[in-house]
mmCIF file of the N, C-alpha and C atoms, coordinates in Angstrom:
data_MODEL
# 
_entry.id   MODEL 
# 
loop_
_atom_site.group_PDB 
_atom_site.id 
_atom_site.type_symbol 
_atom_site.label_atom_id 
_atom_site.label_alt_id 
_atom_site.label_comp_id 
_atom_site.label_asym_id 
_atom_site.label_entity_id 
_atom_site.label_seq_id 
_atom_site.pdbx_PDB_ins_code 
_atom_site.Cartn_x 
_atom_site.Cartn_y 
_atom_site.Cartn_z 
_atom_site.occupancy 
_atom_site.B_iso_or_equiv 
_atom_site.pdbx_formal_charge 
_atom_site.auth_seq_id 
_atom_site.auth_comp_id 
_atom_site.auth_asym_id 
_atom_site.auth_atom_id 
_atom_site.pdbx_PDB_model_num 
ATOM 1  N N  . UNK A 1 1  ? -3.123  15.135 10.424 1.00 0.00 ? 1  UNK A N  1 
ATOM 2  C CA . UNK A 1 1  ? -4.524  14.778 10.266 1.00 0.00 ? 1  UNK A CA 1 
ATOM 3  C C  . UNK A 1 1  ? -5.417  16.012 10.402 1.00 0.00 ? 1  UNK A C  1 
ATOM 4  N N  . UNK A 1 2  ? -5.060  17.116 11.695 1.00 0.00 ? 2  UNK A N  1 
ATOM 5  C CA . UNK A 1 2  ? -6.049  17.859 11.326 1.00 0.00 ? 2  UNK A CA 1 
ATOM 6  C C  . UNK A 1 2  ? -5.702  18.801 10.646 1.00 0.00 ? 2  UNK A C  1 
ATOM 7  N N  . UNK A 1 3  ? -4.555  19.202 10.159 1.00 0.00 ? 3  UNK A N  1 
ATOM 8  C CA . UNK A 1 3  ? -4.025  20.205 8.782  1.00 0.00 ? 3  UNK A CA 1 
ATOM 9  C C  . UNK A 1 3  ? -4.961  19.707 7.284  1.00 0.00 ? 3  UNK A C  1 
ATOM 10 N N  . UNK A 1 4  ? -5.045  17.792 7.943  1.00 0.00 ? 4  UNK A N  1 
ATOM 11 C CA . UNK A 1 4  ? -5.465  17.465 5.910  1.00 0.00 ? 4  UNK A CA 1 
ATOM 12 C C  . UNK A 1 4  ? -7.359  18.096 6.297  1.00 0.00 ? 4  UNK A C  1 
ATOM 13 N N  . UNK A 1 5  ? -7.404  18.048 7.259  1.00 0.00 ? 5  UNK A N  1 
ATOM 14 C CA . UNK A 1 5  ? -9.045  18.388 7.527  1.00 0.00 ? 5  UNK A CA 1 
ATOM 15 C C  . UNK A 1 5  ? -9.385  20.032 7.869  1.00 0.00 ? 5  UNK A C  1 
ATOM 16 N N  . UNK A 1 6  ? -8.234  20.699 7.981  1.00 0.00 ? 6  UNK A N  1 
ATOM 17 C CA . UNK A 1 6  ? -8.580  22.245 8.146  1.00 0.00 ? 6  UNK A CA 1 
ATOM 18 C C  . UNK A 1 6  ? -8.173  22.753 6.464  1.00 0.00 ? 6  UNK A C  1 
ATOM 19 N N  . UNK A 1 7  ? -7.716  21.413 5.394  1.00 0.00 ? 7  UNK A N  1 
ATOM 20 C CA . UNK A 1 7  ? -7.301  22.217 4.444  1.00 0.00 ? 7  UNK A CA 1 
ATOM 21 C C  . UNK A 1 7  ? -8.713  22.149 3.372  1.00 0.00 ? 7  UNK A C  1 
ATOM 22 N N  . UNK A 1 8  ? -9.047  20.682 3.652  1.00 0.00 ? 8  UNK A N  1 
ATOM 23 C CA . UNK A 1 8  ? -10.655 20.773 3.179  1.00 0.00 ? 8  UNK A CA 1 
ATOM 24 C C  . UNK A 1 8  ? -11.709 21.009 3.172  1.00 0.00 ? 8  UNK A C  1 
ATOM 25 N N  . UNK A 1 9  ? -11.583 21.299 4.743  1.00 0.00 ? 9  UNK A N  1 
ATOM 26 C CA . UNK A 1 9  ? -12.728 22.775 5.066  1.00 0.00 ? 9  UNK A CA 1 
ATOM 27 C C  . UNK A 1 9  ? -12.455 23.848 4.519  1.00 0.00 ? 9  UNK A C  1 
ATOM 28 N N  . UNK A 1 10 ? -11.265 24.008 4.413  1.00 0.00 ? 10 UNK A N  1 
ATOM 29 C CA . UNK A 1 10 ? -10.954 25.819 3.574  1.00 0.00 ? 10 UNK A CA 1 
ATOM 30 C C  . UNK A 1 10 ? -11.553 25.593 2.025  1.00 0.00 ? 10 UNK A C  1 
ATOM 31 N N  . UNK A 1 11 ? -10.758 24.539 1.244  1.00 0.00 ? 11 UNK A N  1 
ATOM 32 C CA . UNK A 1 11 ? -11.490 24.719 0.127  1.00 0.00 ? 11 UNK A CA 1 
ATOM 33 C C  . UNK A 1 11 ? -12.760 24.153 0.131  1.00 0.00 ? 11 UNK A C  1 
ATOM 34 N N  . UNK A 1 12 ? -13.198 23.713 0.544  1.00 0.00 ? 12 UNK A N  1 
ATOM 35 C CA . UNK A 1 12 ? -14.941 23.692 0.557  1.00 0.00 ? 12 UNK A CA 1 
ATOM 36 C C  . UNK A 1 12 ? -15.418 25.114 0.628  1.00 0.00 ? 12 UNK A C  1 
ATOM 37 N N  . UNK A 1 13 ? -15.299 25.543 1.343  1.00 0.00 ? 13 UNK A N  1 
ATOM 38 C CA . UNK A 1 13 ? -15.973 26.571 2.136  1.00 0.00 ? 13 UNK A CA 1 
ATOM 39 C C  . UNK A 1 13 ? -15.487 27.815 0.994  1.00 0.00 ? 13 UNK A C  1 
ATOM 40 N N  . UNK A 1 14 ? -14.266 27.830 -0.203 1.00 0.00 ? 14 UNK A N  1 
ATOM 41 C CA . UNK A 1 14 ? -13.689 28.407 -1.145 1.00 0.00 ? 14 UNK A CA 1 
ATOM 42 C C  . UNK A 1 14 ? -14.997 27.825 -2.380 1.00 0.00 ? 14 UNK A C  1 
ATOM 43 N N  . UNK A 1 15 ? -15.086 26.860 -2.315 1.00 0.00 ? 15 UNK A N  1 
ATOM 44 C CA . UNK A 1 15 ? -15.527 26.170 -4.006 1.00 0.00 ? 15 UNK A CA 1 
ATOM 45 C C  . UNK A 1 15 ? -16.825 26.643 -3.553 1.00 0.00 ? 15 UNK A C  1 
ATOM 46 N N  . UNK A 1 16 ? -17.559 27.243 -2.566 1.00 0.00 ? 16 UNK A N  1 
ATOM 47 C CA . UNK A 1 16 ? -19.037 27.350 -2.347 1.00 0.00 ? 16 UNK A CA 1 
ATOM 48 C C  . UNK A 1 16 ? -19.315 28.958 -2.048 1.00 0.00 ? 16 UNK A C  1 
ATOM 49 N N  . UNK A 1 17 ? -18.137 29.792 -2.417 1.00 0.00 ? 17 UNK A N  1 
ATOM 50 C CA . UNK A 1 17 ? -18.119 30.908 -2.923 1.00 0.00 ? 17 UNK A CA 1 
ATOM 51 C C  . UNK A 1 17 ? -17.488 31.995 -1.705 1.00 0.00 ? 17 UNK A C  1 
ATOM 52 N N  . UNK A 1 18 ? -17.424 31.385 -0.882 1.00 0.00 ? 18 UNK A N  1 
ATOM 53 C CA . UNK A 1 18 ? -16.766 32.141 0.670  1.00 0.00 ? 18 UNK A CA 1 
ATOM 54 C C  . UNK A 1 18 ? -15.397 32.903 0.086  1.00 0.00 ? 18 UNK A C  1 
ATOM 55 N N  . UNK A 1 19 ? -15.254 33.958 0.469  1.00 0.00 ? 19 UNK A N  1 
ATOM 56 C CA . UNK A 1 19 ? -14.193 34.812 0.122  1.00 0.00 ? 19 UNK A CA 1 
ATOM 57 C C  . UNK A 1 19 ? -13.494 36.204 1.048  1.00 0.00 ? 19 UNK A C  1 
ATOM 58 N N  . UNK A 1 20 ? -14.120 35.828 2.550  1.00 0.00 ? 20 UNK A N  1 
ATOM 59 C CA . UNK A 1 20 ? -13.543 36.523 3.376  1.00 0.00 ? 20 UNK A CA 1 
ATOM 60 C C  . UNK A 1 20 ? -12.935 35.440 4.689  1.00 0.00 ? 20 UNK A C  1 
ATOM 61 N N  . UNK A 1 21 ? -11.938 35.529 5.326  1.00 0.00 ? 21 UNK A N  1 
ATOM 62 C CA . UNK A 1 21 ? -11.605 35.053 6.122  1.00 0.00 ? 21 UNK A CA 1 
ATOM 63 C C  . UNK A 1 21 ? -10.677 35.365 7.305  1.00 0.00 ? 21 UNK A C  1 
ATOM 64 N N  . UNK A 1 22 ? -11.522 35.725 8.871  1.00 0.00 ? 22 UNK A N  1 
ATOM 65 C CA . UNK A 1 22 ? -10.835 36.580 9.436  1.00 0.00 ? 22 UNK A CA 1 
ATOM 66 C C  . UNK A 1 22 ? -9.842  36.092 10.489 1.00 0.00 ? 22 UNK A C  1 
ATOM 67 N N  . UNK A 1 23 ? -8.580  36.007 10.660 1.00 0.00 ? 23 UNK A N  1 
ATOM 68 C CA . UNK A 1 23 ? -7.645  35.258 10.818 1.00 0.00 ? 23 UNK A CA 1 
ATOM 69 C C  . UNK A 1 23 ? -6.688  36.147 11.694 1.00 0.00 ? 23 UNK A C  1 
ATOM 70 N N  . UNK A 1 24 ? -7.743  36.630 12.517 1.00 0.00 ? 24 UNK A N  1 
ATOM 71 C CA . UNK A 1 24 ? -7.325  37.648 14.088 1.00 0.00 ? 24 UNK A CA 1 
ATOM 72 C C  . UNK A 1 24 ? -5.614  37.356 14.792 1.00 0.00 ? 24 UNK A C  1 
ATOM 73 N N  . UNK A 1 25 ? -4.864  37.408 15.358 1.00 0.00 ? 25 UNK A N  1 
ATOM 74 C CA . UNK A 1 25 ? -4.064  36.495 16.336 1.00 0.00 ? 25 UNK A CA 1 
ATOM 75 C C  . UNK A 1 25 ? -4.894  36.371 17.557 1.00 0.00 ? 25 UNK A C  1 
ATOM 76 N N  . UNK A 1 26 ? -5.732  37.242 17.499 1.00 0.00 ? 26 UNK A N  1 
ATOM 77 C CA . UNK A 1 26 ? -6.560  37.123 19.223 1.00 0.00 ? 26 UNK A CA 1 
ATOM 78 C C  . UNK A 1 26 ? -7.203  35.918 19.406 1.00 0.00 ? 26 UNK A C  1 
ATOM 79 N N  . UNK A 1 27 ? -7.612  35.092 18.024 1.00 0.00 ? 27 UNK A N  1 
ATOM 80 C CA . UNK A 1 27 ? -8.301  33.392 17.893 1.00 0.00 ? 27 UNK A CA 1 
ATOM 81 C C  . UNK A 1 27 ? -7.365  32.969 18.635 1.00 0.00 ? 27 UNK A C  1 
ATOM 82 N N  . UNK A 1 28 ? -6.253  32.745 18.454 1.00 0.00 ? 28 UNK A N  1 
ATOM 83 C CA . UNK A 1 28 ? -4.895  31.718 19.013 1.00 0.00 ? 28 UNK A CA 1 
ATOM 84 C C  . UNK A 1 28 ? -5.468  30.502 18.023 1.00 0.00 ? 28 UNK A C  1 
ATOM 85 N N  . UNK A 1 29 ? -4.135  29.577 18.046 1.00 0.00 ? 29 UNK A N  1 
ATOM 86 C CA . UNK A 1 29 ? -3.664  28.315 16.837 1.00 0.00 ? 29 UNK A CA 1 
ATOM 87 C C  . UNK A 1 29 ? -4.292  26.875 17.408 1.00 0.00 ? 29 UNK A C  1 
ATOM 88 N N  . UNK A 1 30 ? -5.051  26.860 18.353 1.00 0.00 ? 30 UNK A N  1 
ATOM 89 C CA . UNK A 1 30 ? -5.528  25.644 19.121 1.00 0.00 ? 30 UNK A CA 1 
ATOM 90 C C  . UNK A 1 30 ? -7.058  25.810 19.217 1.00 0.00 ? 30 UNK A C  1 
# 
């Protein structure tokens, strides 16, 4: 459930022209 909702935030946030995304390990996965 929240994979299908972190995948439609990505492409939203893709189809509205966003094209950097910073994907640290220092965020952590939680």
């Amino acid at each position: 459930r929240k994979m299908k909702a972190a995948k439609a935030a990505f492409n939203a946030s893709v189809d509205e022209g966003i094209t950097f995304f910073d994907t640290a390990e220092v965020y952590g996965s939680r």
